[in-house]
VOBA-1610 file (N, C-alpha, C; in pm, whole numbers, padded with zeros to 5 digits, always signed):
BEGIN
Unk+08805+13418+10687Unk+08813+13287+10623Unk+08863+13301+10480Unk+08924+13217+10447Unk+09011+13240+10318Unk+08864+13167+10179Unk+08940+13173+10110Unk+08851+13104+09974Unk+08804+12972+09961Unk+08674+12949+09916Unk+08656+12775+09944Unk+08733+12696+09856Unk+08731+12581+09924Unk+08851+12468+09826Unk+08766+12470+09661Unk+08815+12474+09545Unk+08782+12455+09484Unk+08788+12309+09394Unk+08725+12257+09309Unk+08724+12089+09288Unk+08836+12065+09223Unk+08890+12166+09150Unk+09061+12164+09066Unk+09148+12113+09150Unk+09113+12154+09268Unk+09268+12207+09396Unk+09210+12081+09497Unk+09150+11958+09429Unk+09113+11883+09564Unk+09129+11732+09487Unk+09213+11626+09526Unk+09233+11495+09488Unk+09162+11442+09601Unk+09091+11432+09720Unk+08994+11363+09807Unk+08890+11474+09803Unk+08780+11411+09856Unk+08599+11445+09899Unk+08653+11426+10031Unk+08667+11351+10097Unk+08701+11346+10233Unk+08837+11302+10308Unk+08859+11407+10442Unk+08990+11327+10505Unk+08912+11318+10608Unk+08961+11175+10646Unk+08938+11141+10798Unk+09013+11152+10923Unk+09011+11215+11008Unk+09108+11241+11104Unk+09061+11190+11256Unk+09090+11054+11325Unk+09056+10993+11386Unk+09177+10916+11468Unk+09110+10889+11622Unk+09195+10861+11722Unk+09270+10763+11715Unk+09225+10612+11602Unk+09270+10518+11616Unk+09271+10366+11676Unk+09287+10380+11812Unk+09280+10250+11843Unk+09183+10171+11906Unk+09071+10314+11953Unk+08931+10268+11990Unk+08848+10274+11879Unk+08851+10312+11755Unk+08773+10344+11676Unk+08807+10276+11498Unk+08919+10255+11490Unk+08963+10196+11375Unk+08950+10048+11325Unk+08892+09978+11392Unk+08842+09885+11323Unk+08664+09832+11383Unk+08640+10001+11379Unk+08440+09919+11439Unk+08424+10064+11331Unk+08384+10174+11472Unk+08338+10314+11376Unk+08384+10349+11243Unk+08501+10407+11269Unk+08602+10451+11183Unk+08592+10334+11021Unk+08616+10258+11063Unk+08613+10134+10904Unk+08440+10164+10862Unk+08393+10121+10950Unk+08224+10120+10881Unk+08194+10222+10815Unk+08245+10347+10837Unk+08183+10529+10778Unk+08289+10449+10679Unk+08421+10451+10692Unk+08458+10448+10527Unk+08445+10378+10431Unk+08394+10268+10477Unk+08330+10170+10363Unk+08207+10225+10359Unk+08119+10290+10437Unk+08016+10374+10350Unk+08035+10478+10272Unk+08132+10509+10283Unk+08182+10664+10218Unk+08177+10610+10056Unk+08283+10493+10052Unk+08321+10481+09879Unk+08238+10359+09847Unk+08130+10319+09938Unk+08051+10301+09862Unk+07910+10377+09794Unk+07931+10476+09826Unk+07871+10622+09765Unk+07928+10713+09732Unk+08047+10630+09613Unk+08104+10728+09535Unk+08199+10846+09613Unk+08248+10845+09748Unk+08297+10924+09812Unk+08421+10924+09813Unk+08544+11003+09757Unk+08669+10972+09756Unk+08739+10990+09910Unk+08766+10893+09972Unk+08776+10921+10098Unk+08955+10909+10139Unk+09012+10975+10223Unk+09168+10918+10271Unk+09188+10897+10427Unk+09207+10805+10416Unk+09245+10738+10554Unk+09337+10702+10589Unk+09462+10727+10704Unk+09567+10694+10699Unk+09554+10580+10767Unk+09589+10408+10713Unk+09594+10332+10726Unk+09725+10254+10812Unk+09805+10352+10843Unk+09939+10289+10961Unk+09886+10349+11079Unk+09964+10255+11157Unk+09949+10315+11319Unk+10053+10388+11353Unk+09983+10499+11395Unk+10101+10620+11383Unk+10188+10634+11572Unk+10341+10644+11583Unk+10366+10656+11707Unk+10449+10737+11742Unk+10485+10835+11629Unk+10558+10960+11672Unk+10454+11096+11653Unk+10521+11205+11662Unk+10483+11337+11719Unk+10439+11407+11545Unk+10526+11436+11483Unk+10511+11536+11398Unk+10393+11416+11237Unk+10345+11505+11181Unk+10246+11425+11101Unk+10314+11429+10959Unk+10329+11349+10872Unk+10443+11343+10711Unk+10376+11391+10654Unk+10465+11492+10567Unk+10390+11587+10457Unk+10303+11521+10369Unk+10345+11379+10356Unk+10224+11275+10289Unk+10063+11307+10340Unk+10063+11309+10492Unk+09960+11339+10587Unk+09905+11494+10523Unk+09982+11529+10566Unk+09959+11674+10545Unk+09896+11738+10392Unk+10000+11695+10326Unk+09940+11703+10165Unk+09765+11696+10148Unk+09737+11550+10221Unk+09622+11501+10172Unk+09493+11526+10264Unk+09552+11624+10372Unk+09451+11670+10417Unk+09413+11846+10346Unk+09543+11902+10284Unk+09489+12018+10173Unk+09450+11979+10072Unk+09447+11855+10027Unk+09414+11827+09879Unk+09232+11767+09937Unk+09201+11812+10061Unk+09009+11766+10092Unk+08967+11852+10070Unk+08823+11833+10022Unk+08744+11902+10069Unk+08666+11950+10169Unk+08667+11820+10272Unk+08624+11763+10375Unk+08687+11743+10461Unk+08715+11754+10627Unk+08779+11707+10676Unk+08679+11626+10775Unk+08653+11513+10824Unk+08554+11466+10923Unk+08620+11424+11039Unk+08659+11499+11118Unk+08718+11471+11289Unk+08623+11360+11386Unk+08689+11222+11400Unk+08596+11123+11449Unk+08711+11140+11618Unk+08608+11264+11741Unk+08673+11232+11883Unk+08575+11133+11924Unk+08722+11026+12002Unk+08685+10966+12092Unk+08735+10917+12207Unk+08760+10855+12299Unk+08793+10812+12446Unk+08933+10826+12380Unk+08955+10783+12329Unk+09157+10762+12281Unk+09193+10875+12234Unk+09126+10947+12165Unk+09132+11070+12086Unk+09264+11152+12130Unk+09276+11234+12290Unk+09357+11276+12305Unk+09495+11246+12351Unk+09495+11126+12308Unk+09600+11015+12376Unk+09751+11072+12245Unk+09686+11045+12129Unk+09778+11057+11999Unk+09827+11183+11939Unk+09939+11229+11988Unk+10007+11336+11931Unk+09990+11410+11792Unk+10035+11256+11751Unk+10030+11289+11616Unk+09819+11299+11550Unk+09736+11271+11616Unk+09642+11280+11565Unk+09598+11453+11577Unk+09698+11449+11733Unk+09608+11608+11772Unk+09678+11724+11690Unk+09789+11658+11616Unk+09888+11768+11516Unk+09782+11767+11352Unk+09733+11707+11336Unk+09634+11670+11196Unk+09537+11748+11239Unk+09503+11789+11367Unk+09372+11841+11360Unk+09404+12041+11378Unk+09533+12036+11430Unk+09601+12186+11398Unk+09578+12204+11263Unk+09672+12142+11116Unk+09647+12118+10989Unk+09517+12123+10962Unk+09430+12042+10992Unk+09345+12089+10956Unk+09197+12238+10974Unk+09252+12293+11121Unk+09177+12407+11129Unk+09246+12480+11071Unk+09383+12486+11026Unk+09483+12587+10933Unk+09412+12580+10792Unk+09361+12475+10773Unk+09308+12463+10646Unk+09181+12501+10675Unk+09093+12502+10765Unk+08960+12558+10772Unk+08983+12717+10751Unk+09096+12764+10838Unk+09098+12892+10845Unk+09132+12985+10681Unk+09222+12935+10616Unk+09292+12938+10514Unk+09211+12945+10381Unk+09168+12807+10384Unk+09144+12758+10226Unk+08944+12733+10208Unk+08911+12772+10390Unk+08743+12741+10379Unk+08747+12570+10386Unk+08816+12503+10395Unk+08778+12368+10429Unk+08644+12278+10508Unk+08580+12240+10448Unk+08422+12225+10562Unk+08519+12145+10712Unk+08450+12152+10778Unk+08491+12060+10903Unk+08397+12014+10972Unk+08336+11869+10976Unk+08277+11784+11033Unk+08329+11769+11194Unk+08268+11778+11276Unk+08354+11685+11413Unk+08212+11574+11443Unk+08250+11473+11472Unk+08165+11361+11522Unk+08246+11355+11624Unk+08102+11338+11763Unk+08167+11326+11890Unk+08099+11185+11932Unk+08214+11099+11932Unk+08148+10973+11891Unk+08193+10862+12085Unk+08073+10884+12125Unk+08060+10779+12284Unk+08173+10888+12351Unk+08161+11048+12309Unk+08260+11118+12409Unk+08171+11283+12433Unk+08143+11337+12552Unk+08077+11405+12546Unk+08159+11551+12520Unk+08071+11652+12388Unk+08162+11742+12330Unk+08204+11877+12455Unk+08148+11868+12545Unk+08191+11944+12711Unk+08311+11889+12681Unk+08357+11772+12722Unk+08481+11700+12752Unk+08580+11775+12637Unk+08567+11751+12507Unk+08638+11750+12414Unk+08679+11947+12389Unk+08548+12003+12433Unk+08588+12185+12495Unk+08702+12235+12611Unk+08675+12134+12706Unk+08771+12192+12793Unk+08857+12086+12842Unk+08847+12023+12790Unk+08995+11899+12778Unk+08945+11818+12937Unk+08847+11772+12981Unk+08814+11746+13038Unk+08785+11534+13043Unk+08703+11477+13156Unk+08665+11362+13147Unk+08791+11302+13042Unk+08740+11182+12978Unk+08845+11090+12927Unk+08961+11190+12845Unk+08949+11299+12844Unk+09035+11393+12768Unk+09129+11467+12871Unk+09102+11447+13023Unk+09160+11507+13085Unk+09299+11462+13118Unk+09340+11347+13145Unk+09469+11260+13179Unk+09545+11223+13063Unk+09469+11250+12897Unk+09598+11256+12808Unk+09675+11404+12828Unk+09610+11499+12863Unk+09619+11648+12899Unk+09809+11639+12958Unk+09739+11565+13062Unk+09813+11556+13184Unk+09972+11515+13137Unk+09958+11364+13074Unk+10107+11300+13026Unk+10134+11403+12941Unk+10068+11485+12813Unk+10117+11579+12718Unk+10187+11652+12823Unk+10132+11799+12911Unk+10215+11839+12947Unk+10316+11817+13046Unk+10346+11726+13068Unk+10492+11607+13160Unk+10560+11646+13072Unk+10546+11579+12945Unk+10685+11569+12827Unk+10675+11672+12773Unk+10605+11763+12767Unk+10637+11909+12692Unk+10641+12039+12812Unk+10757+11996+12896Unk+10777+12142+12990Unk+10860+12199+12934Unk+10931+12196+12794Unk+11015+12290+12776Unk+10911+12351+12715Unk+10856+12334+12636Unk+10753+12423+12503Unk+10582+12366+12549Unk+10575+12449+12652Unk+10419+12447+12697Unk+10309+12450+12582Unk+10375+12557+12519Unk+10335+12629+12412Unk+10228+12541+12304Unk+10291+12408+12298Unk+10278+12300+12174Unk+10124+12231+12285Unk+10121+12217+12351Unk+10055+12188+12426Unk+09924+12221+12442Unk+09952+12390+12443Unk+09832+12496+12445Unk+09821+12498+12299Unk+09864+12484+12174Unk+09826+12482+12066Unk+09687+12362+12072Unk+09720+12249+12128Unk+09667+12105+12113Unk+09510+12175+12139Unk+09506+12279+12307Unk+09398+12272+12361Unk+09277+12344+12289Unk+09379+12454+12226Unk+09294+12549+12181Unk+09240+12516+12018Unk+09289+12376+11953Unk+09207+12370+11864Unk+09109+12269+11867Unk+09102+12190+11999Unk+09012+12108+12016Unk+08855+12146+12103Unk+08903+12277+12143Unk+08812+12411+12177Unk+08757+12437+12055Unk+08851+12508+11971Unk+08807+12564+11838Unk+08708+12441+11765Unk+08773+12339+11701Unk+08680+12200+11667Unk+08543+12158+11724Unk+08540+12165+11882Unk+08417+12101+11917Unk+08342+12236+11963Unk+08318+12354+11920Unk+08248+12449+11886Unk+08179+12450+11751Unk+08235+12376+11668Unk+08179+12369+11502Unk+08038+12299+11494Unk+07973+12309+11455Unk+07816+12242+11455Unk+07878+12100+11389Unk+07810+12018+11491Unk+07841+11859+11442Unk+07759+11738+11457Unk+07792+11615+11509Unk+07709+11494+11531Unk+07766+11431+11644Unk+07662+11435+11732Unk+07672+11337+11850Unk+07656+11179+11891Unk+07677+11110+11894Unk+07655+10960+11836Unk+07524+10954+11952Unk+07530+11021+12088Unk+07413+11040+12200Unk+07280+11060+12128Unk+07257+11054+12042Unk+07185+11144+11938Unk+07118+11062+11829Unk+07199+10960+11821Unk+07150+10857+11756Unk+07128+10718+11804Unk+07042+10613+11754Unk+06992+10542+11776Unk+07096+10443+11787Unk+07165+10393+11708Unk+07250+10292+11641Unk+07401+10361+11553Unk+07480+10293+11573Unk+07580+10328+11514Unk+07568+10350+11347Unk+07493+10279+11312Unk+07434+10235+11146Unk+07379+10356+11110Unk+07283+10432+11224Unk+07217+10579+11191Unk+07264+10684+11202Unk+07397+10679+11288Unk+07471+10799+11309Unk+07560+10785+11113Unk+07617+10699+11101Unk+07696+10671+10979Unk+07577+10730+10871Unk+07486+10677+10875Unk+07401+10703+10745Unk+07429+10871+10736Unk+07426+10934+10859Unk+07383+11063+10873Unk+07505+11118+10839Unk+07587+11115+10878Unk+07708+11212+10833Unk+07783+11140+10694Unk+07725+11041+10603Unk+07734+11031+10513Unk+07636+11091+10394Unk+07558+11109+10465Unk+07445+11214+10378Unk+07437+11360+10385Unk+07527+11420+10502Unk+07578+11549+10515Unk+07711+11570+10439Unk+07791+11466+10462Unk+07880+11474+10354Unk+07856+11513+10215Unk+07748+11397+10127Unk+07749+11432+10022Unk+07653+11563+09981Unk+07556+11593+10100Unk+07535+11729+10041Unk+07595+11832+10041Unk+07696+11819+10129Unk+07838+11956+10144Unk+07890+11946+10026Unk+07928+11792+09894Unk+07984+11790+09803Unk+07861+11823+09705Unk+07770+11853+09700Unk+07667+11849+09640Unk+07634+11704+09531Unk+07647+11592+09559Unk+07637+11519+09509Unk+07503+11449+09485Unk+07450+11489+09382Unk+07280+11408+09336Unk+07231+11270+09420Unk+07115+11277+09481Unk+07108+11134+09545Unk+07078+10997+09389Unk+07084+11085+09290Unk+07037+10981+09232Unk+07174+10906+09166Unk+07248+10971+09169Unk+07399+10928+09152Unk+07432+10796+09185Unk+07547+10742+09059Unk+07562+10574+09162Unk+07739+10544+09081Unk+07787+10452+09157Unk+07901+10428+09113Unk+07888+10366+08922Unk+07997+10437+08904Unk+08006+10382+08752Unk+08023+10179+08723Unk+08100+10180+08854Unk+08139+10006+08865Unk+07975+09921+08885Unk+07881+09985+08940Unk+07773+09940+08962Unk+07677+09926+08810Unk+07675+10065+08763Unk+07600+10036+08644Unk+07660+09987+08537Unk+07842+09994+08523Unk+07921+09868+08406Unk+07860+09735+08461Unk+07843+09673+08604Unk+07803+09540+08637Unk+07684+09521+08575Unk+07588+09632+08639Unk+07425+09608+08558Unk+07449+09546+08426Unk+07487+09610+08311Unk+07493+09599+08195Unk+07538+09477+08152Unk+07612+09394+08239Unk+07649+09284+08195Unk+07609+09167+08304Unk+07487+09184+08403Unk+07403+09120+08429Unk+07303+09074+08346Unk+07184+08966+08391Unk+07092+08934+08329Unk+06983+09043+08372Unk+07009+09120+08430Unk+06871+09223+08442Unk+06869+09352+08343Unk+06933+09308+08260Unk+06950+09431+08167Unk+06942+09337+08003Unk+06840+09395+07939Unk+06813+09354+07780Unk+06753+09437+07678Unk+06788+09417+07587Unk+06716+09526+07429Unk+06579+09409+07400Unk+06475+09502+07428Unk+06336+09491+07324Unk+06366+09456+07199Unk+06270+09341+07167Unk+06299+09332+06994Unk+06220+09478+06964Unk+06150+09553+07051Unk+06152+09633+06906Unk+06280+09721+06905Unk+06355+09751+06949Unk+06498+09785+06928Unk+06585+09735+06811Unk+06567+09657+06810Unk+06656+09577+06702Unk+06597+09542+06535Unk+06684+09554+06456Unk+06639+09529+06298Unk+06610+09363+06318Unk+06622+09320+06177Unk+06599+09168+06133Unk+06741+09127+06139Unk+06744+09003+06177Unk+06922+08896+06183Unk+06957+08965+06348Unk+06909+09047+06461Unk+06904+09062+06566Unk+07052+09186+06543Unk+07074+09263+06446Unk+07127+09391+06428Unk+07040+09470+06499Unk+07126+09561+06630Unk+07080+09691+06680Unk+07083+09799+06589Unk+06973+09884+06614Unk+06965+10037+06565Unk+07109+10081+06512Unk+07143+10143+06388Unk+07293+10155+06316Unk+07295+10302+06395Unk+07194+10382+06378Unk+07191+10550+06417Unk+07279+10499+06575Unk+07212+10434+06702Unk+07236+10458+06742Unk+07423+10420+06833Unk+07390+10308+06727Unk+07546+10198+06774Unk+07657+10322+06720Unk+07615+10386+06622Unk+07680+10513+06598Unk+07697+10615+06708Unk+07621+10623+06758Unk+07606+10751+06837Unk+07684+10745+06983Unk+07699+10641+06998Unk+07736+10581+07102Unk+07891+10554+07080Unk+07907+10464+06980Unk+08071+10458+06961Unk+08113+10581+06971Unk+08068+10687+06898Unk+08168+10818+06878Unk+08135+10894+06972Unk+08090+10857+07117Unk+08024+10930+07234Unk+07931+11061+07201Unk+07899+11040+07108Unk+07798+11162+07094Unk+07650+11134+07171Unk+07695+11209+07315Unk+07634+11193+07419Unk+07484+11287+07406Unk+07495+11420+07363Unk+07394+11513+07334Unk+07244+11423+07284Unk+07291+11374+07153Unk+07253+11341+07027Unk+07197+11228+07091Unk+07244+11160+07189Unk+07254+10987+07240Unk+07113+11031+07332Unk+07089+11117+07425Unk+06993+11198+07536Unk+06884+11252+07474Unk+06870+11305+07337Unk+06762+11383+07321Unk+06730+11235+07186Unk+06757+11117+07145Unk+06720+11021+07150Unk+06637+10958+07221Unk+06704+10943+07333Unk+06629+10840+07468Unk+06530+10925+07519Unk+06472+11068+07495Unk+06418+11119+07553Unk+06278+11083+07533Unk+06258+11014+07373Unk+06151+11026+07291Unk+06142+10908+07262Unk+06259+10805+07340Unk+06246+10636+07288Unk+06293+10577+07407Unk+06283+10585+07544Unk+06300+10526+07626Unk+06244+10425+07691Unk+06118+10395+07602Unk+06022+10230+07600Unk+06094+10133+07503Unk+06216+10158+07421Unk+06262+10056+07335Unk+06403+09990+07417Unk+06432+10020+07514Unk+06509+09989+07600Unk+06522+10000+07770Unk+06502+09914+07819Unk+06462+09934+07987Unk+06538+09774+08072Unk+06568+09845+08197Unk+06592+09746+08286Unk+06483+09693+08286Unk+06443+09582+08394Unk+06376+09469+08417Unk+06319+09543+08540Unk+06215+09663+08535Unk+06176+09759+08637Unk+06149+09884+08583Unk+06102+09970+08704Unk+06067+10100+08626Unk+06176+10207+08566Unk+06184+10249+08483Unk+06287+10292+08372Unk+06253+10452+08399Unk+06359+10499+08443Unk+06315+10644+08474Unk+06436+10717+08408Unk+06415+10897+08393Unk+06501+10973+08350Unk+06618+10997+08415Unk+06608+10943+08536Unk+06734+10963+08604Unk+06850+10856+08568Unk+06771+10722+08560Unk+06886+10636+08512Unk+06951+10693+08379Unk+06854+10781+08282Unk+06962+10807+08167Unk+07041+10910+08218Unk+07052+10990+08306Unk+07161+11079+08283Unk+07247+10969+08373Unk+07227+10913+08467Unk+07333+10818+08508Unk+07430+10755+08435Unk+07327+10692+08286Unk+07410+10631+08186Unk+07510+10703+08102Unk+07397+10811+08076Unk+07499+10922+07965Unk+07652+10944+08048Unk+07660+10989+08191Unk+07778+11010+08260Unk+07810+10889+08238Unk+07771+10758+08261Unk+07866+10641+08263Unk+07923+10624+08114Unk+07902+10649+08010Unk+07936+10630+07897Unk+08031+10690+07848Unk+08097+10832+07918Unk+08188+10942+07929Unk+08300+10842+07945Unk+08261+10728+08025Unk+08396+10686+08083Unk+08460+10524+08086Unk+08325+10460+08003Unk+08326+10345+07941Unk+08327+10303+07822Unk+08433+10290+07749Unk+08401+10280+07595Unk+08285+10173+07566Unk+08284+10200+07408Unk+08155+10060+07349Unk+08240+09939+07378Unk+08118+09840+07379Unk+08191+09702+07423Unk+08100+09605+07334Unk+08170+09489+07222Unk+08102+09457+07130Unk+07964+09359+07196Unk+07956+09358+07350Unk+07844+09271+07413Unk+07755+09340+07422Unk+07760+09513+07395Unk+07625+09613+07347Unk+07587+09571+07208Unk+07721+09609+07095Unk+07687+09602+06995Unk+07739+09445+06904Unk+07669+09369+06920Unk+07737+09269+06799Unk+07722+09344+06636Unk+07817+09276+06582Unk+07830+09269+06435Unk+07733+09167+06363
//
């Protein structure tokens, strides 16, 4: 196995590599709207694909994952071009250490080993049109062998479609190692300019002027200085709830990437 992807060498957290027309607007959509809504950079190829070879566009953005999550299902072996993404991507498992997810989703992973049940009669039309180059064929079989040997998720296995999703969205982010306490930056800019968020008068001087130290500390992102503050004054400012240490490092990261905004600080 080659070297793991490193976070330099990766513009997605996840590629999705999926059959399409049984799965793209129920399964397939629901995991990815859970994905980025937990912060998950996800790529999904959004055309319906009907030729053979996959565009280096494709291709690119399945080396630029970290992740690849293989969603087989009843249609799965129908699409050429899906079963060429999933070559790419064990090249990249083999290569670069790429994690590889397979979800065997309402298809049993026997089937998806030996090209069998609903996998057996795409088998069939593939090799019709490929008697000159068998070859391309036996590539198809042997990485969907290779794939559904990988430790994965069975949807048989779960209760509800809602619980299978939760689950390989929470394996996801621990493969990325991502903090559960983590939250989108768009979520806590909204907080801040909700009504559930306010400064204590004791925060504030006389004429309703905030703390100067800290409106300082903050404009010039002096984030350090801003943390070992709040460490020792985190009763002079709180949501509308229990105020814990995790929300400040949440904030401190959100502040990296939100400038001051004069609705923190008036003049």
């Amino acid at each position: 196995m080659g070297s793991a992807l490193s976070s330099s060498s990766c513009k997605y957290d996840v590629f999705i590599n999926f059959g399409g027309g049984d799965t793209r607007d129920n399964f397939t959509s629901h995991l990815v709207a859970a994905l980025h809504d937990r912060n998950v950079k996800t790529f999904i190829d959004e055309e319906i694909r009907r030729g053979d070879e996959i565009s280096t566009a494709i291709s690119d953005a399945i080396e630029a994952s970290k992740i690849s999550v293989i969603i087989f299902s009843e249609d799965y072996a129908s699409s050429k071009w899906c079963l060429n993404e999933l070559l790419k991507i064990l090249e990249c498992k083999g290569k670069k250490g790429q994690i590889v997810i397979p979800v065997f989703y309402e298809v049993d992973p026997s089937d998806v080993c030996y090209q069998s049940g609903s996998f057996r009669d795409p088998f069939v039309m593939h090799e019709g049109q490929f008697q000159v180059h068998p070859e391309n064929v036996q590539k198809w079989r042997d990485g969907l062998t290779e794939a559904s040997l990988i430790v994965g998720l069975d949807s048989m296995d779960f209760r509800s479609e809602a619980h299978l999703v939760d689950k390989i969205v929470e394996d996801v982010r621990k493969k990325l190692n991502i903090s559960t306490v983590s939250l989108d930056f768009k979520d806590i800019f909204s907080f801040f300019f909700s009504d559930n968020f306010f400064f204590l008068p004791a925060f504030s001087k006389s004429g309703g002027q905030l703390d100067r130290s800290l409106k300082d500390m903050l404009s010039h992102g002096r984030l350090t200085i801003f943390w070992d503050f709040f460490k020792t004054r985190s009763h002079l400012v709180t949501p509308r709830g229990p105020f814990s240490l995790s929300f400040l490092v949440i904030l401190s990261n959100f502040l990296r990437h939100v400038p001051p905004h004069p609705r923190f600080f008036p003049e």
